[in-house]
C-alpha positions in Angstrom: 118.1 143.7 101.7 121.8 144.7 101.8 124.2 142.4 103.7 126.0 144.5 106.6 129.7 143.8 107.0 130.6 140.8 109.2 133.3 141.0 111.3 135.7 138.1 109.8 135.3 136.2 113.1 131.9 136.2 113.8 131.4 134.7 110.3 133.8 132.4 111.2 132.2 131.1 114.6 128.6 131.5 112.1 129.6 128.9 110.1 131.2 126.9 113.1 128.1 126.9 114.5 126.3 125.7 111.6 128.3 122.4 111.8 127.5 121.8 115.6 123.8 122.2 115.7 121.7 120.9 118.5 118.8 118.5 118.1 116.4 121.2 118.9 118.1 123.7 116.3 118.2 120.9 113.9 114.9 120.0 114.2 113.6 123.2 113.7 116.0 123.8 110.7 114.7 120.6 109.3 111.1 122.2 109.0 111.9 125.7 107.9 114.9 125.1 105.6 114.4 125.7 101.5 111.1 128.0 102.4 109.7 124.4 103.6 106.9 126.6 105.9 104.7 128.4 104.2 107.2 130.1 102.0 109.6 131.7 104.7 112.9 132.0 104.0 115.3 131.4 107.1 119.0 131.2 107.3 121.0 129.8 110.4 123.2 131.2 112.4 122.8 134.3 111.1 125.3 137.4 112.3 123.1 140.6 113.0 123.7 143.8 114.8 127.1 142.0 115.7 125.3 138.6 116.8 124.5 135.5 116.1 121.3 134.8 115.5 119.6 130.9 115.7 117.6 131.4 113.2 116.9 134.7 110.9 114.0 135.0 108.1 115.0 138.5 106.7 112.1 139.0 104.5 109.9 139.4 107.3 112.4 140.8 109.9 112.0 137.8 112.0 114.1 135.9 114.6 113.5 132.7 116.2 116.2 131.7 119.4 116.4 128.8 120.8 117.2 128.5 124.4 118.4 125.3 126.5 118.0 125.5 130.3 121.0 128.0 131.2 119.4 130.8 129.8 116.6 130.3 132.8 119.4 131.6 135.3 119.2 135.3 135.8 123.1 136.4 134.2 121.5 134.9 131.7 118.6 135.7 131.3 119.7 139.7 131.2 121.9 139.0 128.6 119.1 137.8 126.6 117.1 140.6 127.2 119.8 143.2 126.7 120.8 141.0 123.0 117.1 141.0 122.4 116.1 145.0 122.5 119.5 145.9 120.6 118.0 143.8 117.7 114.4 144.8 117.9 116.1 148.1 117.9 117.2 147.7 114.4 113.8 146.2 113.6 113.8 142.4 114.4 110.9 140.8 116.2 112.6 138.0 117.9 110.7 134.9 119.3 112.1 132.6 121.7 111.2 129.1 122.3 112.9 126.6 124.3 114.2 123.4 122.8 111.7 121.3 124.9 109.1 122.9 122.9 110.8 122.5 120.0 111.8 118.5 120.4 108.0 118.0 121.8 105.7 120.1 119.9 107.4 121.5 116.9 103.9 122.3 114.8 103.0 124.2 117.5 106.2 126.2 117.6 105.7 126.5 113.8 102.6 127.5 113.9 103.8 130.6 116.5 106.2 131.5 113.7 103.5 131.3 111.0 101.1 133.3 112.7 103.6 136.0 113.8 104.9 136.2 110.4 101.6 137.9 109.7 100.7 134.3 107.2 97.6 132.5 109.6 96.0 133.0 112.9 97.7 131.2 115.6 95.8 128.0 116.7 94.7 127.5 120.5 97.2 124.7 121.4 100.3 127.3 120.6 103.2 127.1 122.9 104.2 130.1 124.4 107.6 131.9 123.6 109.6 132.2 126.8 109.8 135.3 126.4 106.4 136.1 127.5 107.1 133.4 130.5 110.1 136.2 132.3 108.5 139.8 131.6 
């Protein structure tokens, strides 16, 4: 897959980012860095479509976000959802988990990520994506 052009700063706050993880984002990249589940390959912080992505496996056109508790509130919240067509308008499926999940259940948030990847069924204890949780 080609690289798109990067505006210089948004691969400058990219990398920025990278440095200043949270402990949700890092415990998530802890598990899926260096194709650790089942073979996906994810990059962080990703710029796509002119954002930046949590975390981006491009082989499968997959997104995962990872929200804390402000993106609840309704300004919010639209901004997600407007962010969130424009890049399943150029083909991403994005999931969204919150970092509770993540800090308290990440093999169930894997397993989400597995399962929608298309590589095993998703077991019955599966956290739902928040994004499910506002339509």
């Amino acid at each position: 897959m080609p690289h798109e052009l990067v505006p210089p700063r948004n691969r400058q706050n990219a990398r920025r980012m990278r440095r200043v993880m949270t402990d949700a984002e890092l415990k998530l990249w802890n598990e899926v860095r260096a194709h650790r589940l089942m073979g996906l390959g994810f990059r962080r912080q990703m710029p796509i479509a002119g954002f930046i992505v949590d975390f981006a496996c491009p082989d499968h056109r997959l997104i995962v976000e990872l929200d804390g508790s402000q993106h609840g509130e309704n300004a919010e919240a639209a901004r997600d959802a407007t962010r969130q067509a424009k890049l399943e308008a150029e083909g991403w499926t994005v999931l969204r988990f919150w970092n509770d999940d993540v800090l308290k259940d990440i093999d169930g948030v894997c397993s989400h990520i597995v399962a929608v990847a298309g590589l095993a069924e998703p077991p019955n204890a599966t956290p739902t994506p928040h994004k499910e949780q506002h339509q």
